[in-house]
C-alpha positions as CSV (number, residue, x, y, z in Angstrom):
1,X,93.4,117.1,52.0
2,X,93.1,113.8,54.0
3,X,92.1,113.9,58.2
4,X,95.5,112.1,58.8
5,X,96.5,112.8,62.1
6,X,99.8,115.2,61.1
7,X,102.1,113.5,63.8
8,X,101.5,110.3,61.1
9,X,102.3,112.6,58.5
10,X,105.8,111.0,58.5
11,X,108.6,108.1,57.0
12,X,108.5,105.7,59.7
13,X,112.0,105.6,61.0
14,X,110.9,109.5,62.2
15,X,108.6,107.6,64.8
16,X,111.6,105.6,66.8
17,X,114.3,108.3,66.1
18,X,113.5,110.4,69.3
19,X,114.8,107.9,71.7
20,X,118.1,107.5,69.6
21,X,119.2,110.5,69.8
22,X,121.4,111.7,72.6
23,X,120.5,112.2,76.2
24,X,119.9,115.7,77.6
25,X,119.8,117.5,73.8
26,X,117.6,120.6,74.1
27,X,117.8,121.8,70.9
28,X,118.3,120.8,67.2
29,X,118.5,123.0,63.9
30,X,118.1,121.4,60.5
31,X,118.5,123.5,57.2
32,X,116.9,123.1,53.7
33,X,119.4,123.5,51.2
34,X,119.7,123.1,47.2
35,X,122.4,121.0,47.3
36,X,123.7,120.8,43.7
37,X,121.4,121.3,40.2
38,X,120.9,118.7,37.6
39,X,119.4,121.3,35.0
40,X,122.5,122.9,33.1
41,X,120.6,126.2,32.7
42,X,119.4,126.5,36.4
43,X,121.9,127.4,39.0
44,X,119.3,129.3,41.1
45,X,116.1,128.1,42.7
46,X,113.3,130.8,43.6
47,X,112.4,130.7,46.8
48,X,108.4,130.1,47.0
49,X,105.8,128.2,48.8
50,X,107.2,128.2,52.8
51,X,104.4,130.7,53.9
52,X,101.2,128.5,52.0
53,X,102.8,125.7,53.7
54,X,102.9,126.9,57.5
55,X,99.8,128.6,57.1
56,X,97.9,125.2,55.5
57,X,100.0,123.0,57.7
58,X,101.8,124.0,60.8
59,X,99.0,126.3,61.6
60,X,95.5,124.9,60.1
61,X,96.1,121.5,59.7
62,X,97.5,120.9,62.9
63,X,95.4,122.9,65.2
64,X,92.1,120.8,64.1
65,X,93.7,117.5,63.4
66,X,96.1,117.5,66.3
67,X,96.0,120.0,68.8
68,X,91.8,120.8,69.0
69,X,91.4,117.0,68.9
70,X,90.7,115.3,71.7
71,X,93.8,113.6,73.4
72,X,92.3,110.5,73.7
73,X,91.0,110.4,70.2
74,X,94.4,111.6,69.1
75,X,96.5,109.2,71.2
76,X,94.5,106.0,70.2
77,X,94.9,107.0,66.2
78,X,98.3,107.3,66.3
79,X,99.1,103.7,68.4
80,X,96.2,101.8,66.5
81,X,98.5,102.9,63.5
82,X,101.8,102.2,64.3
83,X,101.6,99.4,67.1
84,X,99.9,97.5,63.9
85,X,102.3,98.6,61.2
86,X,105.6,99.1,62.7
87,X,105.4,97.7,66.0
88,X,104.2,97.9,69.1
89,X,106.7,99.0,72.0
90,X,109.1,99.9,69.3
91,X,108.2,103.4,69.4
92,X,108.2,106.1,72.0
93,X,104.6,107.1,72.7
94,X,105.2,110.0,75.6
95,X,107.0,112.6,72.9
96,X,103.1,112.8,71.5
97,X,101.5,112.9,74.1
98,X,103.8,116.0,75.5
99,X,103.2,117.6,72.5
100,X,99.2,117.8,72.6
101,X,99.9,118.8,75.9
102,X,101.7,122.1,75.4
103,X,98.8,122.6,73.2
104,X,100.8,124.3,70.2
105,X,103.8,123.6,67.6
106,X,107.3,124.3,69.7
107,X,109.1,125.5,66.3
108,X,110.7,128.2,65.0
109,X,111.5,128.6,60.9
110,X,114.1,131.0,59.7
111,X,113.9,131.8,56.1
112,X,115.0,133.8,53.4
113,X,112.0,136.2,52.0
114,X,109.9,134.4,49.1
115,X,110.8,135.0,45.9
116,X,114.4,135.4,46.5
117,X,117.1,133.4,43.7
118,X,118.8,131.4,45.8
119,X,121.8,129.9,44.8
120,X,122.5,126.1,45.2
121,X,124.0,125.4,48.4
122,X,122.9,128.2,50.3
123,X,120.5,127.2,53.2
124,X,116.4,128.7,52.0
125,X,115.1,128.2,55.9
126,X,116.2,126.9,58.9
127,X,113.9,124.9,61.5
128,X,114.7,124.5,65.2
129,X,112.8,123.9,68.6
130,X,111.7,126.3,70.9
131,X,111.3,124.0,73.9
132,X,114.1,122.0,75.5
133,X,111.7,119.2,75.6
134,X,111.4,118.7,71.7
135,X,114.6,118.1,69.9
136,X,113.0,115.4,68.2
137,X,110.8,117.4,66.6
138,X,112.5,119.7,63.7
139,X,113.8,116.6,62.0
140,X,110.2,114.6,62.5
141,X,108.7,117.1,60.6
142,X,111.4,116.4,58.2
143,X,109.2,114.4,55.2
144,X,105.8,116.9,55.6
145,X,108.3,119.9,54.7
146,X,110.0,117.8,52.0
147,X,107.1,116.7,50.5
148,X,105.5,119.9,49.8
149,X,108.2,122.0,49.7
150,X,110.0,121.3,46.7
151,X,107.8,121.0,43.3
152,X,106.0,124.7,43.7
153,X,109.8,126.0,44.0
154,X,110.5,124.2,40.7
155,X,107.5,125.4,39.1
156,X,108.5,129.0,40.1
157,X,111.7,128.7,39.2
158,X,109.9,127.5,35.6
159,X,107.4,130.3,35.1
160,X,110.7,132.5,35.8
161,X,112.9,131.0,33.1
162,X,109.8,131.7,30.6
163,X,109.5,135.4,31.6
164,X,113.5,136.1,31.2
165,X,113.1,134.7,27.5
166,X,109.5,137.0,27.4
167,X,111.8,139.8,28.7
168,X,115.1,139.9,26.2
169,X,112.3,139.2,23.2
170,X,110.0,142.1,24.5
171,X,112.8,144.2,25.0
172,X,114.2,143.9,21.4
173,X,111.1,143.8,19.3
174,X,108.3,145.2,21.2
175,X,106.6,148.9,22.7
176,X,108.5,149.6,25.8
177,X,105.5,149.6,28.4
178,X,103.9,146.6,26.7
179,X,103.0,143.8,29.4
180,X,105.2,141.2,29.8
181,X,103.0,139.1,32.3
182,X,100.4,138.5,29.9
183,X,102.1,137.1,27.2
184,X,102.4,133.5,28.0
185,X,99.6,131.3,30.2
186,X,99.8,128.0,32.1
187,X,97.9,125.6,30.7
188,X,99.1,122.4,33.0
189,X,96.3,121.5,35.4
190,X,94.7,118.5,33.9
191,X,98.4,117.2,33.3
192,X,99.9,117.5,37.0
193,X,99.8,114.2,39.8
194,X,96.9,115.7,41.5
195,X,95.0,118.7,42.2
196,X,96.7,120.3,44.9
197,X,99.9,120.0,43.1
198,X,98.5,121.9,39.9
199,X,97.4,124.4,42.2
200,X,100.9,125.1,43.9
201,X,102.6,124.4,40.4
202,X,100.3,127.4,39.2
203,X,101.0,129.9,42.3
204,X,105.0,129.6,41.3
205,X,104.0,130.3,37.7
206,X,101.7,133.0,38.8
207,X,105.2,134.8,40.4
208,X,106.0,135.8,36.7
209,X,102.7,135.3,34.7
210,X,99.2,136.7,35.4
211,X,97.6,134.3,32.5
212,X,96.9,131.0,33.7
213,X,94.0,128.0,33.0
214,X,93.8,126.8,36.6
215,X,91.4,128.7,38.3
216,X,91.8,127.6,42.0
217,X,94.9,129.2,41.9
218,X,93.2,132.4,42.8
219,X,91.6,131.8,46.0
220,X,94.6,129.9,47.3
221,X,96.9,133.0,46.5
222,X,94.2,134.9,48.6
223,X,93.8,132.8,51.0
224,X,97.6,132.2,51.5
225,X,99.4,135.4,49.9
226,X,97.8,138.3,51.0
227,X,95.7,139.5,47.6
228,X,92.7,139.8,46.3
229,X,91.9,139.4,42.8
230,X,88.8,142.2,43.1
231,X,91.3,144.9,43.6
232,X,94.6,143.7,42.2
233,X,96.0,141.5,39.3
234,X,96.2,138.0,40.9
235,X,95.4,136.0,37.5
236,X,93.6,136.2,34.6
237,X,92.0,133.2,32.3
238,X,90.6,133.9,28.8
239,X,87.3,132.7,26.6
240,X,88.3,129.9,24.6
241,X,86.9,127.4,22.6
242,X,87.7,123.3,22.8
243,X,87.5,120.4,20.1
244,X,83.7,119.1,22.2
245,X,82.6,122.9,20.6
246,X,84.0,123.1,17.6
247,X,83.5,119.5,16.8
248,X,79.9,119.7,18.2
249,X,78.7,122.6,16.0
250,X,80.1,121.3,13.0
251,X,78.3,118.4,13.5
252,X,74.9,120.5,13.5
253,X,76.2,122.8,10.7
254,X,78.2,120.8,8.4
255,X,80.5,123.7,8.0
256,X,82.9,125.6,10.4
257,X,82.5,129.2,9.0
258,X,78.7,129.5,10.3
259,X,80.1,128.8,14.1
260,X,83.0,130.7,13.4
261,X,80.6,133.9,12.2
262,X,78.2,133.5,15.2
263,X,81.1,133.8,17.7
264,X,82.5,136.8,16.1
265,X,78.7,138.4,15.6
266,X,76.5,136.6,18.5
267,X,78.7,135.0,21.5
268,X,81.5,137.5,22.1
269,X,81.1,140.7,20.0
270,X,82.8,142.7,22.9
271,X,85.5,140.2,24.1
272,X,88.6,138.6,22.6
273,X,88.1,134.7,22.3
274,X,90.6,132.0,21.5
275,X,89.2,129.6,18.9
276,X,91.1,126.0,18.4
277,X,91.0,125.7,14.5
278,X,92.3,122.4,13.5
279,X,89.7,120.0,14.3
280,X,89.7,118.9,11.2
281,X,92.0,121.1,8.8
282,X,94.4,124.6,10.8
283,X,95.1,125.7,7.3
284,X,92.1,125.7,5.7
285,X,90.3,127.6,8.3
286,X,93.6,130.1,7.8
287,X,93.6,130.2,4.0
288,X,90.1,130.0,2.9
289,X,87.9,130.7,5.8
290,X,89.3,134.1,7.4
291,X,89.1,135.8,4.8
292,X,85.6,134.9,4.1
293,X,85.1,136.3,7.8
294,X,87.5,139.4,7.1
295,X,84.2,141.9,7.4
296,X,83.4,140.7,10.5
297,X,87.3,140.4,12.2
298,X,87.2,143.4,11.6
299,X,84.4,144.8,12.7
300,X,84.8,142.8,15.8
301,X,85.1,144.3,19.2
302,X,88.3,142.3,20.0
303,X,90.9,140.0,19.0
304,X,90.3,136.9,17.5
305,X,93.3,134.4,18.9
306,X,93.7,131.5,16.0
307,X,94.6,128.2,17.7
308,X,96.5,125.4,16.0
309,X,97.0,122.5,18.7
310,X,98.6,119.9,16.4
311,X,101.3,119.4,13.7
312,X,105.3,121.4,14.8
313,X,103.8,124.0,16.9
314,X,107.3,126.4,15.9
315,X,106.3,125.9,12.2
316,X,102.5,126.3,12.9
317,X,102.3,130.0,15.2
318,X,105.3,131.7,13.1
319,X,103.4,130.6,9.7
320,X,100.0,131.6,11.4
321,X,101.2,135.2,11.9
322,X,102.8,135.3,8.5
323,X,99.8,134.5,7.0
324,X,97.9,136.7,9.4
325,X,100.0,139.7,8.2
326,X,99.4,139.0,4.7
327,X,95.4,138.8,5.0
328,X,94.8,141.4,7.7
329,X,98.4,143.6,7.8
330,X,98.9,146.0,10.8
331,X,101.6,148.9,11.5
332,X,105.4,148.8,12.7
333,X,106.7,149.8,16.2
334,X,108.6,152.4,17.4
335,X,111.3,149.4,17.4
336,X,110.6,148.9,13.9
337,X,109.0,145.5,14.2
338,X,105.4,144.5,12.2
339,X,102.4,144.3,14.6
340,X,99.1,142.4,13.4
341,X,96.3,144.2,13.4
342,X,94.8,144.1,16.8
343,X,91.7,142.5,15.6
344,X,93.6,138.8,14.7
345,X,96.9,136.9,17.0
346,X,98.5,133.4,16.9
347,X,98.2,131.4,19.7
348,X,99.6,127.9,20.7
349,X,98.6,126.4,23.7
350,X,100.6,122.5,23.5
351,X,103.9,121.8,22.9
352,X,105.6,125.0,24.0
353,X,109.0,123.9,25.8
354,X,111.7,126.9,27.0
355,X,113.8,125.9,23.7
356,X,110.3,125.9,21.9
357,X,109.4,129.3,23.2
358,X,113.1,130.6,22.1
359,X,112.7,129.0,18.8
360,X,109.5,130.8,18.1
361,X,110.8,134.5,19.0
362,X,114.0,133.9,17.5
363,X,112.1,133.3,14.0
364,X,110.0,136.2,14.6
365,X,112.1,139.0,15.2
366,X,114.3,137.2,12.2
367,X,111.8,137.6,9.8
368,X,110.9,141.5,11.3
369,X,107.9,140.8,13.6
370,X,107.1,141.7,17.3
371,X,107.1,138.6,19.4
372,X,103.7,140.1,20.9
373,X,102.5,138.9,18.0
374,X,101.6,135.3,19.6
375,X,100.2,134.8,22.7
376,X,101.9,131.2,24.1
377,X,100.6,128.3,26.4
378,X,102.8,126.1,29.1
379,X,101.5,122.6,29.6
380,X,102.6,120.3,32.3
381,X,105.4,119.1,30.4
382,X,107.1,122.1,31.5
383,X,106.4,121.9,35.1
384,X,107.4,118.1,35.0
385,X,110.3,118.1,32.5
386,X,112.9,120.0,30.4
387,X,114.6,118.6,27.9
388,X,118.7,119.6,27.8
389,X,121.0,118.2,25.3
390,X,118.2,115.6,23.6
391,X,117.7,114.5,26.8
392,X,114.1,114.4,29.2
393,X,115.2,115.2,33.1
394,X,112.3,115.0,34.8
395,X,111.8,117.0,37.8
396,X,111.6,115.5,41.3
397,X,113.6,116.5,44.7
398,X,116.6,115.0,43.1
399,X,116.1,118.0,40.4
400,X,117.8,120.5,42.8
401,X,119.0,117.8,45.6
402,X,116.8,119.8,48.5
403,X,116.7,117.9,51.2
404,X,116.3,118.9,55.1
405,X,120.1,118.7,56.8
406,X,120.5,118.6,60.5
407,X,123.7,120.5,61.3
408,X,123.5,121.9,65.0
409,X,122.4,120.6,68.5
410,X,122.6,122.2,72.6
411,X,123.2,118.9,74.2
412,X,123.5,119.4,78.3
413,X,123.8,123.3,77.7
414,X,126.6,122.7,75.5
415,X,126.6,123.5,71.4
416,X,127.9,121.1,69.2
417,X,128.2,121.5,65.2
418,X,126.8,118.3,63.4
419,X,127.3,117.7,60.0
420,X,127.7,114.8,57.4
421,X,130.2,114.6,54.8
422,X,130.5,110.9,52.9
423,X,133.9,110.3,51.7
424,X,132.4,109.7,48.1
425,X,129.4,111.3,48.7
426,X,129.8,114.6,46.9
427,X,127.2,117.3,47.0
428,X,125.7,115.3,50.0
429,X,128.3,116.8,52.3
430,X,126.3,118.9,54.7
431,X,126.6,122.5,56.2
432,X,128.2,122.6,59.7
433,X,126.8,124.1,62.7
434,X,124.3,127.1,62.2
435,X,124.8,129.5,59.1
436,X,124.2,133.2,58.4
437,X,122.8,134.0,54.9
438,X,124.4,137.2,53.7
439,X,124.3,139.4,50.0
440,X,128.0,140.2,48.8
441,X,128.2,141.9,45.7
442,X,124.8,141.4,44.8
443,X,124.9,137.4,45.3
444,X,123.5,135.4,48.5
445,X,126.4,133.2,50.1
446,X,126.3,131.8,53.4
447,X,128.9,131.5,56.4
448,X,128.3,128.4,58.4
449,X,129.7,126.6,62.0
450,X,128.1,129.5,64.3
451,X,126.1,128.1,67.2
452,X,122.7,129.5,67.5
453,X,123.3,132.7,69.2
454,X,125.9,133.7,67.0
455,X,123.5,133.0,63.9
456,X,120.6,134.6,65.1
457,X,121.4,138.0,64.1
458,X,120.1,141.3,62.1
459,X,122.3,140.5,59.3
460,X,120.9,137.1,58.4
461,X,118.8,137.4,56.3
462,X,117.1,134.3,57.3
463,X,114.8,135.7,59.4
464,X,111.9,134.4,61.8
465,X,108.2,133.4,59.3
466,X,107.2,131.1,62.2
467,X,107.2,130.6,65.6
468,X,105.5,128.4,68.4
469,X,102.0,127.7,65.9
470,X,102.1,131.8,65.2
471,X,103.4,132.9,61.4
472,X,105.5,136.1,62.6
473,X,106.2,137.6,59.2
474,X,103.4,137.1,56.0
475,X,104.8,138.0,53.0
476,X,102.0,139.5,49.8
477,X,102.1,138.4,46.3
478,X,102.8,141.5,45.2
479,X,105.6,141.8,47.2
480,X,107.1,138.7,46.2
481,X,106.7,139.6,42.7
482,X,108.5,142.8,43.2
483,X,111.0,140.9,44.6
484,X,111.4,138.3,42.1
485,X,111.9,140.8,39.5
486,X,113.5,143.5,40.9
487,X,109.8,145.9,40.7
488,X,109.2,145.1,36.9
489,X,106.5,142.7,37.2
């Protein structure tokens, strides 16, 4: 993270729009809403990431880089800046220095719990001031909350959509009691924009999956979600081979059996291992090599995982396990679906898209095999993309509309609802006044133009996370697992 002063953390227009608004308002509230869906099979978003954000940003980040700083120091960054790149005397300098005065973050957020489905249109968290003197400031923390708000909902919402297709395939052809969080991994990190959004993308996937590549996900979970991977499932990675190893040994050995043998025998006698197979030629390795090796699969304490990573990824796993079946058979279920022998497994880590992932488990139980029989990797296509009707919609904001509404201001001691609503603006119409968030027949629906009093009530459920640089309700993973999936996780 960059030493940007956080009051710089902003569009520019949020610098000058302080002295716009109007005189004597004491208080503002602004909502974050899902406006509308562009995805045809998403009309829900999971609610996820609020809590890392106040704790990284309205709490850490701003006490060292605003409020511990020295005023002058602080004062003189933030004019060098913007007399030099918007203007100087354009802006309104005394809101800043007020606000390193009081010495702490004059905000409250109300928010439904993480790891709630929210519906689009229904308001996820509210922000408003707690101090008459800082109206401005909700909305001019408008593009920081924005910014880093939406892509780790997406990605939960992703890793979600996965586990209800893991869930109606594990239901029909596999053990009850079998688990359902280890049976796909993320495999996205080197494919995300950057490294902090790979780690947020894989804390939403970690919501409905326990197997993941990205190993910082861990300690910001800790850090951030109240868990600790020494005394609870948090996330698990796996020993696997790449092309450098295989490629690298064959190069010494001419052959791929005699690396193949020394993992099985030497490296990891006691552990399951993943092994990428089609540096040169997947089915050779499948046809002619196994069962050269069948002594020691066999004798090996663990699974061996056979990796294709090129070629139709649906065509290469199903075949794989076929194949498997035929060399090292196994036993039926109680469901009456063939199981490999636990000593060999399909894996494909490249490729696998939600329609990809259906495909595979549809062909499975179609031709009378457990879908546990392949263990399945998510790249960063999926957190980025989905493809619906031949056609690539990338995700972005737009993906779900969120956007940051103001809808209610005190102005003089008086309430007045605010709202927009463009005559051919659609979905951009806003909410109206402050809302309640309520559950009615098992679905979240909100009942808007209340003034703050009215709204701030025990049956909101948005309720206070945040207030005045304190986080008043932290929320664990584990409980926002339970939530997500109604205590199956």
């Amino acid at each position: 993270m960059n030493k940007t002063n956080p009051m710089l953390l902003i569009d520019y227009y949020k610098a000058v729009h302080a002295e716009m608004l109007p005189e004597k308002i004491t208080k503002s509230v602004s909502y974050f809403t899902p406006r509308m869906s562009r995805i045809a099979r998403w009309d829900k978003v999971v609610m996820f990431g609020l809590q890392g954000f106040i704790k990284t940003y309205l709490i850490d980040y701003f006490n060292k880089e605003f409020f511990e700083r020295p005023f002058e120091n602080v004062i003189a960054e933030y004019k060098r800046v913007l007399d030099h790149t918007l203007g100087e005397g354009v802006y309104g300098i005394e809101k800043i220095e007020k606000l390193h005065r009081l010495g702490y973050l004059p905000i409250e957020i109300v928010a439904l719990p993480e790891g709630t489905r929210v519906p689009v249109h229904v308001p996820m968290f509210g922000i408003t001031n707690t101090h008459p003197d800082f109206a401005w400031l909700p909305q001019a923390l408008e593009s920081l909350i924005s910014a880093e708000s939406w892509h780790p909902m997406i990605a939960a919402t992703v890793g979600y959509t996965y586990r209800e297709i893991v869930n109606r395939y594990y239901d029909l052809t596999c053990d009850d009691g079998l688990e359902k969080a280890r049976a796909l991994g993320a495999f996205d990190f080197r494919g995300e924009e950057c490294t902090e959004s790979a780690i947020k993308a894989g804390a939403g996937w970690c919501l409905s999956f326990l197997n993941t590549a990205t190993v910082p996900v861990v300690p910001y979970l800790e850090q951030l979600y109240c868990c600790d991977c020494t005394k609870e499932p948090v996330a698990f990675g796996s020993p696997s081979t790449e092309h450098a190893v295989m490629c690298s040994n064959y190069a010494v050995d001419g052959d791929e059996i005699t690396f193949l043998r020394r993992l099985l025998t030497e490296i990891y006698p006691n552990a399951s291992v993943s092994v990428v197979l089609d540096s040169y030629d997947y089915w050779n390795v499948i046809d002619n090599i196994l069962p050269q090796l069948k002594e020691e699969i066999l004798s090996h304490n663990g699974c061996m995982l056979m990796r294709g990573d090129s070629g139709d990824c649906v065509e290469v796993v199903t075949k794989t396990v076929f194949k498997l079946w035929e060399e090292f058979g196994g036993t039926i279920n109680s469901k009456g679906y063939k199981v490999l022998n636990p000593h060999v497994k399909a894996i494909y880590g490249d490729s696998i898209t939600v329609q990809r992932c259906e495909q595979i488990y549809n062909i499975l139980e179609k031709n009378g095999f457990a879908c546990s029989n392949v263990a399945l990797g998510v790249g960063s296509f999926s957190f980025q993309c989905i493809e619906e009707d031949g056609i690539l919609k990338p995700f972005t904001r737009d993906t779900f509309s969120s956007c940051i509404k103001a809808t209610y201001c005190e102005i003089d001691g008086k309430p007045y609802p605010i709202f927009k609503d463009p005559k051919d603006g659609g979905f951009k119409k806003s909410q109206k006044g402050c809302c309640i968030v309520s559950e009615e027949n098992g679905e979240l629906q909100y009942r808007d133009e209340l003034n703050w009093e009215e709204a701030v009530s025990d049956g909101n459920l948005l309720q206070t996370v945040f207030k005045d640089g304190v986080l008043i309700k932290e929320q664990s993973l584990s409980e926002i697992r339970n939530r997500l999936h109604e205590g199956a996780f």
